[in-house]
KOLPADO-368459 format. One record per residue: residue in three letters; x, y, z of N, C-alpha, C in turn. Coordinates in steps of 0.02 Angstrom, whole numbers, padded with zeros to 5 digits, always signed. Example, Ala and Ser with C-alpha at 12.3 -4.5 7.8 and 13.67 -1.06 7.14 Angstrom:
// residues 2
ALA+00660-00284+00390+00615-00225+00390+00660-00165+00390
SER+00642-00112+00354+00684-00053+00357+00645+00002+00394
***
This chain:
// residues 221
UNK-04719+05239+00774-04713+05293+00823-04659+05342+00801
UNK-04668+05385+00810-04646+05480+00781-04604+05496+00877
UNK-04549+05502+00879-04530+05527+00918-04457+05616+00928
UNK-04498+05659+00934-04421+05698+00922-04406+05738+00978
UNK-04346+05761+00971-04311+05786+01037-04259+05830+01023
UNK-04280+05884+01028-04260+05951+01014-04225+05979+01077
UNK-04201+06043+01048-04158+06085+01110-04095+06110+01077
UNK-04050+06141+01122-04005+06174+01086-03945+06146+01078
UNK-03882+06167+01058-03842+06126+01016-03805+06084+01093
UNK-03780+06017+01092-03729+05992+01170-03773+05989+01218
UNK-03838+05993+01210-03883+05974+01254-03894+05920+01290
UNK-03883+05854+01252-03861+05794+01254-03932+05756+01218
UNK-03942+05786+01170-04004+05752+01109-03971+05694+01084
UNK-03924+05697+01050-03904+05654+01035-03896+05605+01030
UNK-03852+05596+01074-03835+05521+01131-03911+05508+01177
UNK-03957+05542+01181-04035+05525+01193-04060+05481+01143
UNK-04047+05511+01094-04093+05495+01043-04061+05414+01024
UNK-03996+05430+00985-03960+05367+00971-03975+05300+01043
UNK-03971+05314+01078-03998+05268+01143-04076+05237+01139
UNK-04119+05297+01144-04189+05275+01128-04201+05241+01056
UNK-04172+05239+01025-04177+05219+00943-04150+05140+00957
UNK-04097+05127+00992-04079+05054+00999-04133+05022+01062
UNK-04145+05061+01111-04206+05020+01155-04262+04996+01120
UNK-04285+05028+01064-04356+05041+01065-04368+05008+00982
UNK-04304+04991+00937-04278+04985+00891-04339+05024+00847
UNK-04285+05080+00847-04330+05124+00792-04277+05156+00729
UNK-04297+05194+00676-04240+05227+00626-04224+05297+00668
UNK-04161+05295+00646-04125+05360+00702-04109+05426+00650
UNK-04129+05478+00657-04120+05512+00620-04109+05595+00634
UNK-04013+05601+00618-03997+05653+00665-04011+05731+00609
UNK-04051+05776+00634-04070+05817+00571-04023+05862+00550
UNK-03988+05868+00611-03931+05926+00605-03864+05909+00556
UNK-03856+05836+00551-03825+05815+00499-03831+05861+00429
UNK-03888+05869+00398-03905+05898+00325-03873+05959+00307
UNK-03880+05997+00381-03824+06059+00389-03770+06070+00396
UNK-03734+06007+00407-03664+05975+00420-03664+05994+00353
UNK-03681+05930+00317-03669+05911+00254-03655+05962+00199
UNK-03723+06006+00210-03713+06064+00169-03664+06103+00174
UNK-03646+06147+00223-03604+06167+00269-03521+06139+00218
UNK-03515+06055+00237-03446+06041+00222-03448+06036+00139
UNK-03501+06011+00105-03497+06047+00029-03455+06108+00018
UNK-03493+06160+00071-03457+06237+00045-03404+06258+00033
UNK-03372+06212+00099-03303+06212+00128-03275+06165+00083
UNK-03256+06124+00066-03250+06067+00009-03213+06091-00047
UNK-03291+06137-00078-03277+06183-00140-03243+06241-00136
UNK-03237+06270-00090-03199+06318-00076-03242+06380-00097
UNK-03312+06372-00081-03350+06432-00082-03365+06470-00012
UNK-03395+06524-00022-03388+06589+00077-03438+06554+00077
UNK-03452+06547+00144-03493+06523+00187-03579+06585+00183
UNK-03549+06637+00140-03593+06666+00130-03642+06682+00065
UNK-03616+06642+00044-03647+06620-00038-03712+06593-00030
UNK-03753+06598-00039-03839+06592-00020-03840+06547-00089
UNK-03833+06575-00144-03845+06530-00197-03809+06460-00203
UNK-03742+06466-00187-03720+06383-00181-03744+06346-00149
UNK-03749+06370-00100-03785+06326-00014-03844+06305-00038
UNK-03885+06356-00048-03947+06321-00075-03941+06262-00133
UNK-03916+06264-00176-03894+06221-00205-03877+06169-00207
UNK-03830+06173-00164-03793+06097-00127-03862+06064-00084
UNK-03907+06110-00062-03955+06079-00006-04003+06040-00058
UNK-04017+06056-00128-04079+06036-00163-04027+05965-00195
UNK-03967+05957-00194-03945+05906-00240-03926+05858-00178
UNK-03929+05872-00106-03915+05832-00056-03956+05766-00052
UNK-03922+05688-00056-03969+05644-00031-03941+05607+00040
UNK-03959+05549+00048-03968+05535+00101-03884+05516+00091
UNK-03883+05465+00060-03813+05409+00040-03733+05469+00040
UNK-03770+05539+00005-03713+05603+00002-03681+05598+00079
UNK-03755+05642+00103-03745+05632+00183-03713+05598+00232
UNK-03721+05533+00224-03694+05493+00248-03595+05482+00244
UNK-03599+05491+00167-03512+05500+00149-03476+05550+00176
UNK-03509+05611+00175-03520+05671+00222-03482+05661+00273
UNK-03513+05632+00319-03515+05619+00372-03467+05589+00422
UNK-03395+05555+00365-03357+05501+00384-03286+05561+00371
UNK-03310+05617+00352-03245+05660+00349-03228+05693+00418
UNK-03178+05693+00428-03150+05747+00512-03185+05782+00530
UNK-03190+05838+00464-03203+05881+00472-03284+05901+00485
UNK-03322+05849+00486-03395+05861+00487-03423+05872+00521
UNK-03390+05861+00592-03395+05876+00667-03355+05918+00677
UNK-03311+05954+00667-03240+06006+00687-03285+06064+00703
UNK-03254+06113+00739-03255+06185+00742-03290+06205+00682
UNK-03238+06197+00650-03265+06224+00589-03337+06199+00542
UNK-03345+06130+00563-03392+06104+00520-03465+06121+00551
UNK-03464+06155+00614-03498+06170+00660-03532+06243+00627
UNK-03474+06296+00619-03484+06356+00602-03512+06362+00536
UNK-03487+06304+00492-03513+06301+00433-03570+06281+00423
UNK-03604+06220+00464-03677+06234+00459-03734+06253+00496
UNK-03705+06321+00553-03724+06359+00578-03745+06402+00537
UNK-03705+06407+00495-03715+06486+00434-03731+06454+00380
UNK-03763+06419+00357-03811+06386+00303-03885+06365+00341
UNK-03875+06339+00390-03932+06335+00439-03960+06407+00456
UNK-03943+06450+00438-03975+06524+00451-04012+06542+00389
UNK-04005+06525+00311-04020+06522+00252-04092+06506+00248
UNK-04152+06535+00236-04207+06517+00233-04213+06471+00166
UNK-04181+06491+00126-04203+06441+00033-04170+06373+00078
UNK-04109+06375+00119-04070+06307+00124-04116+06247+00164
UNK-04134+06294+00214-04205+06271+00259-04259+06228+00211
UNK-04288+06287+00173-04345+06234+00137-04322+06202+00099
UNK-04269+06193+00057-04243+06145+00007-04244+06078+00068
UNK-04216+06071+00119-04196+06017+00153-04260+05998+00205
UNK-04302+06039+00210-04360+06015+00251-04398+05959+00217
UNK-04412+05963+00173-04453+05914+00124-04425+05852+00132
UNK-04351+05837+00130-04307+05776+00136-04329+05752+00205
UNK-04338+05791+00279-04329+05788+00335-04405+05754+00349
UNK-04434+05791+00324-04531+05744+00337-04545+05706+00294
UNK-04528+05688+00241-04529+05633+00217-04497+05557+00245
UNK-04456+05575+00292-04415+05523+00314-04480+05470+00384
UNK-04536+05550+00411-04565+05520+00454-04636+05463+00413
UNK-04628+05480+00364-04686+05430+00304-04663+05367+00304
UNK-04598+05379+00279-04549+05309+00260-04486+05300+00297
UNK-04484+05280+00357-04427+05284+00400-04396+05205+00400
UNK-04334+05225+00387-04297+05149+00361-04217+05160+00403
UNK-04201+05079+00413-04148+05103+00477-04076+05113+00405
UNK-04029+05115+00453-03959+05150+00395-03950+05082+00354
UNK-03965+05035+00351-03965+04973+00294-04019+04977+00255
UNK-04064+05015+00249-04115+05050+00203-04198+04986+00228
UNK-04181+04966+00281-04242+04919+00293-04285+04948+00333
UNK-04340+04928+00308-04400+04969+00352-04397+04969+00418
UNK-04421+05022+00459-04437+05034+00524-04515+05054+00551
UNK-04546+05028+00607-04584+05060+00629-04599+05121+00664
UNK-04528+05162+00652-04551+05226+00674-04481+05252+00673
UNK-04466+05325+00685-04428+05359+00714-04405+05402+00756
UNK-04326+05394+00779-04319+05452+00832-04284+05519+00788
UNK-04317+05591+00793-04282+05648+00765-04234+05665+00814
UNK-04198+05690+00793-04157+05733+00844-04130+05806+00808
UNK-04156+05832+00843-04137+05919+00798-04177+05971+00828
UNK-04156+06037+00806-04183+06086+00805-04232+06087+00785
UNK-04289+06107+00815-04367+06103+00751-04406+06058+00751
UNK-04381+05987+00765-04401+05956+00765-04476+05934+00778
UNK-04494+05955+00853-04573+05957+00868-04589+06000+00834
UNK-04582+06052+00814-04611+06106+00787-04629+06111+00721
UNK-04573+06100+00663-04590+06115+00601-04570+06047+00550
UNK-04542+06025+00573-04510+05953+00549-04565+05909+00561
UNK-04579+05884+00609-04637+05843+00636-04680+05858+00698
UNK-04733+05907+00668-04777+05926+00748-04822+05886+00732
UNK-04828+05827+00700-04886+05788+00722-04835+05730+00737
UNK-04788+05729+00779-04742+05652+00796-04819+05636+00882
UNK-04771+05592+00886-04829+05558+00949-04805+05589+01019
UNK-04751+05584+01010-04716+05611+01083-04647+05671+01068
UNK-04651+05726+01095-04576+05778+01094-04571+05800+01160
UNK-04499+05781+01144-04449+05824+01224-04416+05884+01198
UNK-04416+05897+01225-04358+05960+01217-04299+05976+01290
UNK-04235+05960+01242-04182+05942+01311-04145+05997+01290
UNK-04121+06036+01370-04078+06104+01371-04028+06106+01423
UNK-04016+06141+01414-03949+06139+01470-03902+06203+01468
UNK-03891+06241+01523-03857+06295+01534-03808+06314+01464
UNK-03811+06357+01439-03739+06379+01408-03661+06355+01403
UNK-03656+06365+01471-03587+06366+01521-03581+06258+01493
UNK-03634+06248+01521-03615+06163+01537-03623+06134+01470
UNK-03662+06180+01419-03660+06147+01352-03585+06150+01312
UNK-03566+06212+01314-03493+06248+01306-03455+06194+01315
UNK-03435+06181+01366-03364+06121+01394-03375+06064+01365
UNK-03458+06033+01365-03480+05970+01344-03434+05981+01286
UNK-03450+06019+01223-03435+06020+01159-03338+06028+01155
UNK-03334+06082+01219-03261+06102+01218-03218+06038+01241
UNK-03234+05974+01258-03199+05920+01280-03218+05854+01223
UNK-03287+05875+01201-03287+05841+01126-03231+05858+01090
UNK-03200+05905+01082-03156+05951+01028-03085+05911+01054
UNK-03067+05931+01135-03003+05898+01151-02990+05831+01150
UNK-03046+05795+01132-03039+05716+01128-03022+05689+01075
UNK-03051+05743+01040-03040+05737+00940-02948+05776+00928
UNK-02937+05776+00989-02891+05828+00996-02860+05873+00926
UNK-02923+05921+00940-02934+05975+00886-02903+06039+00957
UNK-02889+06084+00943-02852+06153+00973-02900+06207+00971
UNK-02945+06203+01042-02973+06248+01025-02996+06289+01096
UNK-03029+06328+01102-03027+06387+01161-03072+06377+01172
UNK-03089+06364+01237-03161+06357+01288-03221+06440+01271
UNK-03161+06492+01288-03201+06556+01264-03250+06555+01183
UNK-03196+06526+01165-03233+06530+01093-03294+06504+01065
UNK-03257+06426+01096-03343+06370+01115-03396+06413+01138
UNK-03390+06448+01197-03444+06467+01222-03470+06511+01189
UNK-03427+06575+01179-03454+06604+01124-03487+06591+01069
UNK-03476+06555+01021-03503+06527+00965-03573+06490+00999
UNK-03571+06435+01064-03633+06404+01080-03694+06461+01085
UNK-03675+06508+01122-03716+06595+01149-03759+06595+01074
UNK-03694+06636+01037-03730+06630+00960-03755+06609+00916
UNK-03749+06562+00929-03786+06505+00892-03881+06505+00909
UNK-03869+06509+00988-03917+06494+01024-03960+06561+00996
UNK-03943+06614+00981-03968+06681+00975-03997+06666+00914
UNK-03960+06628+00855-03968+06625+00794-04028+06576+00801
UNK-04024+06532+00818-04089+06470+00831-04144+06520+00857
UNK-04161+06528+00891-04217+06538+00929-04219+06617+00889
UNK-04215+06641+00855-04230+06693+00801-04280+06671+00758
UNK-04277+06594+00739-04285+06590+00699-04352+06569+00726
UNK-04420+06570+00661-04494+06579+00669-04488+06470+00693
UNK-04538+06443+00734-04539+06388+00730-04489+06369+00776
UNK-04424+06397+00808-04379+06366+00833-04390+06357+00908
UNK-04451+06393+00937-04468+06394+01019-04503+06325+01028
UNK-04508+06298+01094-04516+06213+01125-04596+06210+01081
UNK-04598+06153+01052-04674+06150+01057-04728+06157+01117
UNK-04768+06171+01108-04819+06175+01164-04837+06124+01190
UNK-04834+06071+01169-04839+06023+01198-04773+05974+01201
UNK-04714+05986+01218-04651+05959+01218-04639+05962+01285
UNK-04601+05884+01328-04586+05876+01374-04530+05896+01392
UNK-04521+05939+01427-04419+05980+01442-04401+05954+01496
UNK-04339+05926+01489-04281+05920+01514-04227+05948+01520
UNK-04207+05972+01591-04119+06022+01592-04093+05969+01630
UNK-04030+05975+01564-03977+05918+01592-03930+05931+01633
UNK-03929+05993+01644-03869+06034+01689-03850+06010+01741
UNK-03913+05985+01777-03875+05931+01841-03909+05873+01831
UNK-03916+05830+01766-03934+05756+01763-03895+05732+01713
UNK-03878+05655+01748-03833+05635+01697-03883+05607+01637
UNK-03860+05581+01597-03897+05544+01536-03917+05483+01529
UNK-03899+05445+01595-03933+05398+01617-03995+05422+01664
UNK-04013+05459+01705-04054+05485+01734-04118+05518+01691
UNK-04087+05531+01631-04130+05572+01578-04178+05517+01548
UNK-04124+05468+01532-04150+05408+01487-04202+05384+01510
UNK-04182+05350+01587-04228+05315+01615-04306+05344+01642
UNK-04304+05409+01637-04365+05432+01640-04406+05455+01573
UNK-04375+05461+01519-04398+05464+01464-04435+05403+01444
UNK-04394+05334+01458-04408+05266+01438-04475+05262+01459
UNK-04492+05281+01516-04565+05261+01550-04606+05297+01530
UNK-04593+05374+01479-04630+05393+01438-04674+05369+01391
UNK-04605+05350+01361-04632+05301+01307-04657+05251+01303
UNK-04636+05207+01355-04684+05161+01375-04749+05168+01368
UNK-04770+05211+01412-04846+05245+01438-04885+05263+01364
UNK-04837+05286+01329-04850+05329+01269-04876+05261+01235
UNK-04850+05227+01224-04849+05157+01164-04906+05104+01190
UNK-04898+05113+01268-04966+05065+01286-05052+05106+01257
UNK-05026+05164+01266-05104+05216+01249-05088+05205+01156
UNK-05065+05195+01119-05058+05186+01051-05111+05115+01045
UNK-05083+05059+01055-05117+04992+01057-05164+04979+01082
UNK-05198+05035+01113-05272+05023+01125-05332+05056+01072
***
């Protein structure tokens, strides 16, 4: 089973997904990571964030195991690591270099000890759409601006990183402008939406779960 769950950035995909992936024991696979990754390459090397040719670059030599090492630095989640693969995530060459990695994963989906799985959860941008529009089931989870903003802006003070609620929001706005620009980035047509703005993520879960349920009993017949 193919499951993904899209929406915009602090939406609370995430912690959805990572949740449904341990109920349902499936491979978890966060997409927005690849743009991290790339992203903190740039920054790393000490190249502009506007270098099209490095980025791309870094995206075609990216593997999974990179990623992962990636991943264990501060900075991969920071402000900054945010902005950085905001603005490589806008890169069309960086896009297709890393899409190929991203659907291949739904062929051969293996949990982070490299052992097979019967399926996976996406979590990303795109996901229903261009990543995997033939998965079995997509949500797409959203949530006000304002309430995504703080979500992220109290992620930041916990990491206790220094940073300005205005700015958060700002950057979330833009971001959001930058996503949904892009061709492929609107809900699939057939994607189930959720606004989390007034539900907690237990409330989300538990009605998703019976999705899938429903979903998995109509599979086995």
């Amino acid at each position: 089973m193919i499951i993904t769950i899209d929406g915009p950035a602090a939406a609370g995909k995430g912690t959805l997904a990572a949740s449904l992936a341990k109920e349902f024991n499936l491979a978890y696979f966060d997409t927005g990571m690849v743009y991290r990754a790339v992203g903190l390459e740039m920054l790393l090397n000490g190249y502009e964030l506007t270098d099209n040719e490095k980025a791309e670059k870094f995206a075609e030599q990216l593997t999974f195991p990179r990623m992962m090492e990636l991943s264990k630095n501060p900075e991969f989640r920071s402000l900054n690591g945010s902005r950085a693969a905001s603005a490589v995530a806008a890169m069309p060459k960086v896009r297709q270099a890393l899409l190929e990695m991203q659907q291949n994963f739904s062929h051969n989906p293996v949990f982070a000890d490299g052992s097979k799985a019967d399926g996976a959860i996406y979590d990303g941008r795109d996901t229903g759409t261009v990543i995997c529009p033939h998965a079995d089931i997509k949500f797409f989870i959203t949530a006000s601006p304002e309430v995504r903003a703080m979500r992220r802006f109290k992620e930041y003070q916990e990491k206790g990183q220094d940073v300005d609620y205005k700015e958060v929001l700002e950057q979330t706005i833009a971001r959001d402008k930058n996503d949904f620009a892009r061709a492929g980035s609107q809900p699939a047509a057939d994607a189930i939406h959720f606004d989390t703005s007034d539900l907690s993520i237990s409330e989300v879960f538990e009605q998703v779960c019976k999705i899938i349920v429903e979903k998995q009993k109509t599979l086995e017949k």
